[in-house]
N, C-alpha and C positions, 0 to 999 in steps of 0.2 A: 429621433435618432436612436439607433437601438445600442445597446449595451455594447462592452470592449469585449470582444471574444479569447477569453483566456484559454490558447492552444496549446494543449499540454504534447500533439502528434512532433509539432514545430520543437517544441523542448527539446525532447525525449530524441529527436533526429540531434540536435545542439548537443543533448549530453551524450550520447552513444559516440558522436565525434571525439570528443575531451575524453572519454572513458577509453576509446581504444592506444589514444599515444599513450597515457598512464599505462594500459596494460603491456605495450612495447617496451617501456622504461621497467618493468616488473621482469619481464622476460629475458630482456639484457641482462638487470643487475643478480638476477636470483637464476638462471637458467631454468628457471618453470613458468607452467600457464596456470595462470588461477584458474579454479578447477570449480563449480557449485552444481553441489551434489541433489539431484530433482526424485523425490520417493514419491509417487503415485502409486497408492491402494485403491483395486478393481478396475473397474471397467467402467466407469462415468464420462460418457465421451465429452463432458466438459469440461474436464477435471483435466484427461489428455489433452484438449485443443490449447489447454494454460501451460502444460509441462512443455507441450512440442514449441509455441511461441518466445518461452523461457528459454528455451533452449536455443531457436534461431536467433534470440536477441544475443545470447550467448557466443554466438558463431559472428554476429556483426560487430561484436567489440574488443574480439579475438581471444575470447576467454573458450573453455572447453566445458560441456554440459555433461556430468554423470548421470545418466538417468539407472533409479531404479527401482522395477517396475514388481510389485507382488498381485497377489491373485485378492478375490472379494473374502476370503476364507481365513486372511490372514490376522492372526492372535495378537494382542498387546505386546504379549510377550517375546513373538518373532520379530515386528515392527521395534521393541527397542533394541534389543538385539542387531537389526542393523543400522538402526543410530546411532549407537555404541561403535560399530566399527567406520560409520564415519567419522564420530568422532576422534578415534585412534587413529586416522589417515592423514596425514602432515600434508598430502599434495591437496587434502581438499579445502577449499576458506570459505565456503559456504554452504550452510543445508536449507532445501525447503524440503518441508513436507505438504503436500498439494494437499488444501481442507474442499469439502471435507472428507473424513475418512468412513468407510465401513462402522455402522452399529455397537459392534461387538468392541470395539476399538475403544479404549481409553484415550481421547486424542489429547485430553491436556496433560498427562502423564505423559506420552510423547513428544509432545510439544516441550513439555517443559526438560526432558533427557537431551535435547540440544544444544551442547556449549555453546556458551554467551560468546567466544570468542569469535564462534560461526552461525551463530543465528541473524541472518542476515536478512531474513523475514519478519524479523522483531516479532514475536510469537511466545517468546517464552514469558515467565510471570516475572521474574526476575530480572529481565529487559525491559518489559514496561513499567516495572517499579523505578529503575534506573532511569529510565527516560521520564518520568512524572515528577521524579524526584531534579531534572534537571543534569542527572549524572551521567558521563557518557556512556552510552549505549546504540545499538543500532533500532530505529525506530520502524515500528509496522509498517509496511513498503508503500499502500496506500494513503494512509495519513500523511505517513512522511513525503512522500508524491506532491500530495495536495500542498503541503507547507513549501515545499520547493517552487511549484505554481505560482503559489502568491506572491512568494521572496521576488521571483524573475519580473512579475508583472509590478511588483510594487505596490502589494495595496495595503494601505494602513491596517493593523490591527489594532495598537494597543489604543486601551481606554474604548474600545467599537462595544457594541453586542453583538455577541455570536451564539444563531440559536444550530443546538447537532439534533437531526431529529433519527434518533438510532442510537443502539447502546450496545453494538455489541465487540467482542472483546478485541478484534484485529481493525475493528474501525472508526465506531462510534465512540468508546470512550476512548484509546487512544489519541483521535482528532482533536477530542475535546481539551485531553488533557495538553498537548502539543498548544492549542490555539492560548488557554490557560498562561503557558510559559513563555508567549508571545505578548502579555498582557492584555489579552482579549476577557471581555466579563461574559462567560459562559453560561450558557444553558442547555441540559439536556432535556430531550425530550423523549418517551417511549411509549408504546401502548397502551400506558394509564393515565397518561398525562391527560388533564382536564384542559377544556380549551386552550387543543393545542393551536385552533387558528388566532386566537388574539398573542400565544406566546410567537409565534412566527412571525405576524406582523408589527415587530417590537424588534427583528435582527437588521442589523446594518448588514450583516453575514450571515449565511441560512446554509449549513450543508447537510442536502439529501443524502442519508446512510439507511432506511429502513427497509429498502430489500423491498417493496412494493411498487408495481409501476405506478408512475404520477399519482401516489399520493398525496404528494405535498401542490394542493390546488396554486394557478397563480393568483388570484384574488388576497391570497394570505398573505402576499411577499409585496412587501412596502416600494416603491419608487428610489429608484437610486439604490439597491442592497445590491453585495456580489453573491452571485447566487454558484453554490459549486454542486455538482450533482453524482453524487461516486456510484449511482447505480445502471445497471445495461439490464434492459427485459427484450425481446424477441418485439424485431420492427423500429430497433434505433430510439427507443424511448429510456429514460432515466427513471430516478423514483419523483423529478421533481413535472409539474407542466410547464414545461420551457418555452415553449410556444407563446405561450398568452405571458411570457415576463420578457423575450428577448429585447422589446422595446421599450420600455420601461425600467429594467435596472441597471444597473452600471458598468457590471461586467459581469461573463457567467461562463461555466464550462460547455462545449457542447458534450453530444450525447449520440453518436463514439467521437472521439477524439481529443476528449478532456481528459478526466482524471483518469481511464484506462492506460494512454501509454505510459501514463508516470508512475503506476506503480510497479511498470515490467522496468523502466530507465532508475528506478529510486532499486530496487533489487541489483540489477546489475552494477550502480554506482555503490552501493554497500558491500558485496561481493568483492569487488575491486578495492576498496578501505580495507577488507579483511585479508586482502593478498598482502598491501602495502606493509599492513602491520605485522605480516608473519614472514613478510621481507625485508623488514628491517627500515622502512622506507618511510622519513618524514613527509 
């Protein structure tokens, strides 16, 4: 019997429904449309295939997408510059900035010029301190994606082992620290980690975060673990081998249709928090 398929497309269609009455109920009592503001630097046509998607998610829950778009050439110093005035823009309740950005670019300096009030990407350091620390904040879109996933499907954490194999700043440790505050007894994992297959095969919970196709063999991943997989490479593949575990563990995301659309439905459901609150709106 193979694993429960935690479908994050199935969600993300669920939460897009419940996010558009919230946005009607904004629009009644406030007469505005939550507005989230999309900065895309250069020309990364992958970078754009995320802003235009953000954007039609945007269109489906009746909120409006500012995009805006600068050149490969563009300075720290212009980039905070129009952070800065989205900041100062009352219509707007939320900013991303599409990573990654241009070389020359300072991006955690920009990242971190984002008020917390509209960082709705959970991006800044001061948002993830907030959220590690337990204190409200809005959480990395992904991570917090995944934690939504689990909530919906039900699957125990606390007192589990959860092994993250990935450390990095908008996913790996964020996830960790999130699974952390769910009482899950964590482990990271990164590319110095010494046998990393005997530490994987010791997770009740295993999430692929390291940005490599199927690195994470299935031979390493114990019977019965939920296996979530937050990485997309070219041909439908994750960072984990899904294949060789789907009959064997308990439940897992696929690869598209897992943790991808939760982090565009976790961005729009923050975006919408961020209206509420600059609406007045319990």
């Amino acid at each position: 019997m193979s694993g429960m398929i935690l479908d994050g497309k199935a969600l993300a269609r669920q939460m897009e429904q419940e996010l558009a009455v919230r946005v009607e109920k904004i629009k009644n009592i406030s007469g505005k449309t939550p507005i989230l503001a999309t900065i895309l630097v250069g020309d990364d046509p992958a970078s754009a295939t995320y802003v235009r998607m953000k954007g039609n998610a945007c269109q489906r829950v009746g909120m409006e997408s500012l995009r805006v778009i600068l050149p490969q050439s563009t300075t720290t110093e212009r980039l905070l510059e129009e952070i800065d005035a989205l900041n100062a823009n009352p219509d707007v309740h939320g900013i991303l900035l599409q990573h990654p950005v241009p070389a020359q670019i300072d991006e955690r300096a920009c990242f971190d010029r984002i008020a917390l009030s509209k960082d709705v990407d959970g991006v800044t350091a001061l948002g993830f301190g907030r959220m590690a620390l337990g204190e409200p904040a809005y959480g990395s879109a992904t991570p917090a994606g995944i934690m939504r996933l689990l909530a919906h499907y039900e699957i125990p954490l606390k007192g589990k082992e959860a092994v993250v194999v990935g450390r990095s700043p908008i996913l790996g440790k964020p996830v960790a620290m999130m699974l952390l505050n769910a009482h899950a007894t964590v482990t990271v994992c990164h590319s110095r980690t010494q046998n990393l297959a005997e530490v994987v095969r010791r997770a009740d919970i295993i999430v692929g975060a390291v940005g490599k196709p199927e690195f994470i063999r299935g031979e390493w991943i114990k019977p019965g673990a939920v296996v979530i997989d937050a990485g997309y490479h070219p041909g439908n593949i994750g960072d984990i081998e899904l294949a060789a575990v789907v009959e064997s563990c308990s439940a897992y995301t696929p690869v598209p249709g897992g943790v991808g659309p939760m982090t565009i439905a976790t961005l729009m459901a923050q975006t919408v928090e961020a209206a509420e609150k600059s609406a007045g709106i319990d």
